[in-house]
C-alpha positions in Angstrom: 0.0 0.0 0.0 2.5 2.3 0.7 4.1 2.0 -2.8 0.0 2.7 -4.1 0.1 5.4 -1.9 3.8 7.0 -3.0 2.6 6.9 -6.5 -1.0 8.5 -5.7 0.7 11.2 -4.0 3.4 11.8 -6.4 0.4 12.7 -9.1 -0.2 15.7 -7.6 2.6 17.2 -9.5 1.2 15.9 -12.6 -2.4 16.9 -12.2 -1.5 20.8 -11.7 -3.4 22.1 -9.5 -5.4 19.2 -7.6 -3.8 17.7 -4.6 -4.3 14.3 -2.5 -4.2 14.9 1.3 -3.8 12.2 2.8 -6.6 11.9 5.7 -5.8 8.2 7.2 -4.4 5.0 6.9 -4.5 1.6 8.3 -5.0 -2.0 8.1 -8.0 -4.9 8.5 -8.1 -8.3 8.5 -8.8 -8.0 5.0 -7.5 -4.9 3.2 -5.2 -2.0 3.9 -6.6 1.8 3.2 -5.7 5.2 2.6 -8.7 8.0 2.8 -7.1 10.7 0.8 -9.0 14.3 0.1 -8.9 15.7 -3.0 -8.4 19.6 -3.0 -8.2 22.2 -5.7 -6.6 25.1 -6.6 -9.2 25.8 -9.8 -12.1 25.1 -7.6 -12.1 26.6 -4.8 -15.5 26.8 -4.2 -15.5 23.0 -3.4 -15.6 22.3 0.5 -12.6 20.4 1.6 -14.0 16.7 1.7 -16.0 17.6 -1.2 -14.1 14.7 -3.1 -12.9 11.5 -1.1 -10.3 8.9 -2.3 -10.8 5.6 -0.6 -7.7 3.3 -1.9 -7.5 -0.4 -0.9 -5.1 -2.9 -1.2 -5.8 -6.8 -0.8 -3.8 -8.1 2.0 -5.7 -11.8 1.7 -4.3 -14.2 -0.9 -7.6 -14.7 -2.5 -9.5 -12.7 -4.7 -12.0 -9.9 -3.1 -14.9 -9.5 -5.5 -16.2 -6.1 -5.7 -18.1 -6.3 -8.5 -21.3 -5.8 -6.5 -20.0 -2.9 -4.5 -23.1 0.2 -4.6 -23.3 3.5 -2.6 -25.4 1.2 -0.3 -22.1 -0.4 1.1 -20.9 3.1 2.2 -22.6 5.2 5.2 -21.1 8.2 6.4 -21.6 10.2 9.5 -20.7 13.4 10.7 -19.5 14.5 14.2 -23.6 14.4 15.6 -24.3 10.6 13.9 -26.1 12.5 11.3 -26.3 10.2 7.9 -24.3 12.4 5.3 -25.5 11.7 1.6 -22.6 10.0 -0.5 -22.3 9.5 -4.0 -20.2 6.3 -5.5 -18.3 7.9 -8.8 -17.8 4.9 -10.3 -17.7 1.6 -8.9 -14.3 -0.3 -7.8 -12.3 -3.5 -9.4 -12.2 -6.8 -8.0 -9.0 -7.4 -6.7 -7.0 -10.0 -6.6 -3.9 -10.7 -4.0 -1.7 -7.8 -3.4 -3.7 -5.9 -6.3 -5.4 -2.3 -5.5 -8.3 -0.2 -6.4 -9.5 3.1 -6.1 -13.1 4.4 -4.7 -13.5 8.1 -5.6 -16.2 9.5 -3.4 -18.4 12.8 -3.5 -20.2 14.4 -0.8 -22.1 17.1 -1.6 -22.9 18.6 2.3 -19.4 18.4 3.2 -18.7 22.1 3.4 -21.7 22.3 6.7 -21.0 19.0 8.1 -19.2 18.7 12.0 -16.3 16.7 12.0 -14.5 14.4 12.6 -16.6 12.1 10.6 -16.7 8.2 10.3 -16.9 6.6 6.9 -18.0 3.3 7.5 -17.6 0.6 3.7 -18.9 -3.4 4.0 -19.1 -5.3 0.8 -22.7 -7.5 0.2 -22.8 -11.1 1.9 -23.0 -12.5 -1.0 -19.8 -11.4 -2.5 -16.2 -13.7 -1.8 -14.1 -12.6 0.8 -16.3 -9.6 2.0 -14.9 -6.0 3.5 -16.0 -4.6 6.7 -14.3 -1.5 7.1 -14.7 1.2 9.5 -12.7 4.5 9.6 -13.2 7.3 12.6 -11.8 10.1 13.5 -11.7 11.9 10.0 -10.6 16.0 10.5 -10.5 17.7 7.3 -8.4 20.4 8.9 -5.7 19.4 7.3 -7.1 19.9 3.7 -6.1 23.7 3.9 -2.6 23.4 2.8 
C-alpha cells in the first residue's frame, strides 16, 4: 500500500493544480486503506472533503470481488451521527492478491457538516471474501494546505 500510496501522491505534481491529502491509513483483516481528500486550486468553491479517495489494497491471498460494491455499502456520518449523503463515482475493481483499487467519493454537504466524521464501507454477503471497514476520527483540517 504504501508503494500505491507514494505513486497517488506523487500525481499531484502531474495533475496541476489538484492535490491528495492524505486523511488516514490503516490496516484490517482483509484490506489495507488510505482516505485521501482531494483539493483544488481551480475550484475553490468546493468544501474540503467535497471529493474523497478511498484506496484499498488486498492483504488476503484470495480474490476480493467487488463487482457488487453500490453506494449502499458506504454510510457516512458526521461529528452528531447524522447520515451524510454519499455519492459512488464509479464503482471499484475486484481485486486480486496484493492488487489495489481506487473508490473516488463525492459528498455534496461536506462544506456544513461537524467533523470528525466516520466513513464506514462493508461489501454484500454475497460477495467472496467480504470487506468490513470502519474509519473514525476523520478531521479535514488538514485539507487547507
Amino acid at each position: 500500500m504504501r508503494t500505491f500510496i507514494v505513486l497517488l501522491l506523487s500525481c499531484a505534481s502531474v495533475l496541476g493544480a489538484e492535490k491528495f491529502i492524505p486523511l488516514k491509513s490503516g490496516e484490517t483483516n482483509s484490506v489495507s486503506y488510505g482516505l485521501f481528500c482531494l483539493v483544488s486550486d481551480s475550484a475553490p468553491e468546493l468544501p474540503p472533503g467535497a471529493n474523497l479517495v478511498l484506496a484499498l489494497r488486498n492483504i488476503r491471498i484470495k480474490v476480493i470481488d467487488m463487482d457488487s460494491v453500490t453506494v449502499e455499502d458506504f454510510s457516512l456520518r458526521d461529528a452528531k451521527g447524522q447520515e451524510m449523503k454519499i455519492y459512488l463515482v464509479q464503482p471499484p475493481e475486484t481485486m486480486g492478491p496484493e492488487m489495489p483499487t481506487v473508490i473516488p467519493l463525492v459528498v455534496p454537504d461536506a462544506g456544513g457538516a461537524p467533523q470528525p466524521w466516520t466513513l464506514h464501507f462493508k461489501s454484500k454477503p454475497e460477495s467472496h471474501n467480504d470487506v468490513d471497514l470502519t474509519i473514525t476520527g476523520i478531521n479535514l483540517a488538514s485539507t487547507k494546505l
